[in-house]
C-alpha positions, -999 to +999 in steps of 0.1 A: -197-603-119-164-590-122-146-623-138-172-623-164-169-586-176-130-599-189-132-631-188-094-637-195-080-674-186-060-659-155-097-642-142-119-672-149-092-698-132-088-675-102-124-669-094-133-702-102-109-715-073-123-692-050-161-698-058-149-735-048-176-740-018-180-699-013-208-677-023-203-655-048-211-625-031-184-631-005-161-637-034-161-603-055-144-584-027-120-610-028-112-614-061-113-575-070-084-576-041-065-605-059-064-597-090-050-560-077-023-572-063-015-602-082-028-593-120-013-621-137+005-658-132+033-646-131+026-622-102+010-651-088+039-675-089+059-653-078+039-638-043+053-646-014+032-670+005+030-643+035+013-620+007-009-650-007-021-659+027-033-625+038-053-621+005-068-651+012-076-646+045-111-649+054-120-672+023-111-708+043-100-731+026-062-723+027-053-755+004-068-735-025-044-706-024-017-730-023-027-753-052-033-718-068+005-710-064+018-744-072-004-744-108+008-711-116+045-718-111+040-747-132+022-727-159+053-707-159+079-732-157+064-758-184+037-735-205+058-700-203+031-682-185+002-696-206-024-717-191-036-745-207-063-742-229-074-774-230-092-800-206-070-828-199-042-802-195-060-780-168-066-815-152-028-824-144-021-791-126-024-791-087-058-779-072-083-785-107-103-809-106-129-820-135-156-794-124-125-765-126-111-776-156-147-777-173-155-743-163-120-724-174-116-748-209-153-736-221-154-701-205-123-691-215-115-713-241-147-724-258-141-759-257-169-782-257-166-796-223-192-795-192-184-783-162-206-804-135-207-788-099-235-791-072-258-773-088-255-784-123-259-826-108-294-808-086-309-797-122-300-829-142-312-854-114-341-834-112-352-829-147-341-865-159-359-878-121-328-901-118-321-917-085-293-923-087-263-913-061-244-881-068-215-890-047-206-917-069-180-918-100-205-930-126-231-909-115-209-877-126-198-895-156-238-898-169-245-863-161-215-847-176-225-871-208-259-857-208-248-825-202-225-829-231-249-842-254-275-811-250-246-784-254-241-760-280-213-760-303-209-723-306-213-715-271-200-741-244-194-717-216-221-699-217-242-730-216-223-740-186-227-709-167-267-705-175-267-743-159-250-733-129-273-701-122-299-724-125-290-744-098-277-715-077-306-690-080-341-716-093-336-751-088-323-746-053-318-775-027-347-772-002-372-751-017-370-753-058-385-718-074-404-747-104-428-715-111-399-696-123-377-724-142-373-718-175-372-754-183-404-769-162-419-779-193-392-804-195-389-817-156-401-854-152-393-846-115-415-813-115-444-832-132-444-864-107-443-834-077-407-860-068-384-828-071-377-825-030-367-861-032-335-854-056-309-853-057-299-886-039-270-882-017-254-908+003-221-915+021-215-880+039-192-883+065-201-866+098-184-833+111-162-846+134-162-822+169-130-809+186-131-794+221-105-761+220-093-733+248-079-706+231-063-679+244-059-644+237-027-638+255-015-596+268+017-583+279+025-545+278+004-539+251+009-568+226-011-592+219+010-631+213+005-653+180+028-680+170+028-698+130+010-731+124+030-755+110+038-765+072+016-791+066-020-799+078-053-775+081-045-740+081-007-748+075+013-717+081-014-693+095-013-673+120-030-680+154-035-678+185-020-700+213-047-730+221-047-763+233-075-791+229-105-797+255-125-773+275-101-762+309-113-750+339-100-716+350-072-736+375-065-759+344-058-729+325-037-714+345-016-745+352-013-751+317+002-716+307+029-715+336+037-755+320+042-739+293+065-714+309+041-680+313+032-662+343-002-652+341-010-620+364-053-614+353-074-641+338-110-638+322-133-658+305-140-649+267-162-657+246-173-695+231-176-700+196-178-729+173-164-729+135-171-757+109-146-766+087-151-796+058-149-820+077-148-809+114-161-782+140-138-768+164-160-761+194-139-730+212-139-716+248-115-687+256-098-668+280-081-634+279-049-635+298-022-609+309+007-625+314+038-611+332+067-617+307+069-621+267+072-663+264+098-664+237+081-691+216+057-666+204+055-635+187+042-603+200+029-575+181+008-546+185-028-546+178-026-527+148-001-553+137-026-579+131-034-569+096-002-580+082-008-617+097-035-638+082-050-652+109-077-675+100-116-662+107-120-692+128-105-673+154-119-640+148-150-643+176-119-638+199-107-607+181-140-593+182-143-596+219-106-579+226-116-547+204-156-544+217-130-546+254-106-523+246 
């Protein structure tokens, strides 16, 4: 991996964020990009959020580039461009949380502090066979204790990062590889057969669903966007123009001359639904060509696109405009 070849503060805290809830095969692309463009924190503090957005684009989780930002114009404002090497500094800045500042203090720092993710609460649950609940406080707090207790003194981060592969690639949620763990011989939950009962996890909210149209809109050969707002999920993104619930065809059409448009063909497009944290947007769509540019928006040229970030949730209605074009 490409962070761990140089594993400089900047690298580690960078593809740390991004590996937040993301694979890390979708990430090296990514991060190779990132790290291209903006090499350091200073680079980083200093992109326009345009720039940041677009580099971004495809990851999800928007609120991590911007917490990204924030931290590094405070590393450069209050640490002159050097980021904390210790964990209850790496705690205060925006977007690090105790996992994050864990992982960058003992990767790139060597201090001895674990760095407790999904993974890493799987493998201790499961070889201590504690029942307890890893969405709670306290249960965190024991396993980053234990975790603590059992690591090395000359080599925090790698102990962190074995511990995490173990959870990632062996100890996995559904169907456990125990054949291939290298510490079996040490699993209480292994040896009572109790591992597909662990961890226990309680308290999960359920995605909430959202009922969207969207609409690819056409006029002379543009296609229209407009800019989410400032604050909220996928705050200043790109998209395109949509409105909640499933319309009709007649609904449709009623709605974009309300909202001032004269639309000349209409077809349906494609339906798609995207999960975000916490909810799903369950998407219908229509490809419209409308008679005039509607002001509100702004109209570029297909090949303009690139230099928007427009978020993947809407790319199922890219894909049907090119496969049409």
């Amino acid at each position: 991996m490409p962070w761990r070849e140089e594993p400089s503060p900047y690298r580690v805290w960078v593809s740390e964020i991004m590996l937040q809830q993301t694979r890390v095969s979708a990430v090296i692309p990514y991060f190779m990009r990132f790290i291209e463009q903006l090499p350091d924190v200073y680079a980083l503090a200093a992109a326009k959020e345009d720039t940041l957005l677009l580099l971004w684009q495809g990851l999800g989780y928007y609120s991590r580039a911007s917490n990204l930002q924030k931290a590094a114009a405070i590393i450069v404002e209050e640490h002159r461009g050097v980021i904390p090497s210790d964990y209850e500094t790496l705690l205060t800045l925006p977007g690090i949380g105790p996992y994050t500042a864990g992982a960058v203090a003992s990767i790139a720092f060597g201090e001895k502090v674990a760095a407790v993710d999904g993974n890493v609460l799987r493998v201790f649950t499961r070889v201590l066979e504690w029942y307890e609940d890893i969405q709670k406080t306290q249960t965190k707090r024991r396993i980053k204790e234990e975790a603590e207790a059992r690591m090395p003194e000359d080599r925090p981060g790698d102990f962190n990062q074995s511990l995490m592969e173990l959870g990632a690639m062996i100890c996995l949620p559904q169907n456990p590889l125990c054949g291939k763990c290298p510490v079996r011989e040490f699993c209480k939950a292994r040896r009572n057969g109790t591992q597909r009962e662990l961890p226990v996890k309680t308290g999960k909210k359920p995605v909430q669903e959202e009922k969207r149209t969207v609409f690819l809109l056409t006029a002379k050969n543009t296609l229209a966007i407009r800019k989410r707002e400032a604050t909220g999920l996928l705050k200043n993104m790109w998209e395109f123009l949509h409105t909640q619930g499933h319309l009709k065809e007649e609904e449709a059409c009623l709605w974009l001359k309300n909202q001032g448009m004269q639309p000349v063909h209409m077809e349906k497009g494609p339906s798609y639904t995207h999960i975000f944290s916490h909810r799903a947007w369950n998407m219908i769509s229509y490809v419209v060509e409308v008679e005039r540019k509607e002001e509100e928006n702004v109209w570029i040229v297909a090949d303009e696109l690139r230099n928007y970030a427009i978020p993947s949730a809407f790319s199922f209605l890219l894909r049907a405009y090119w496969d049409g074009e």
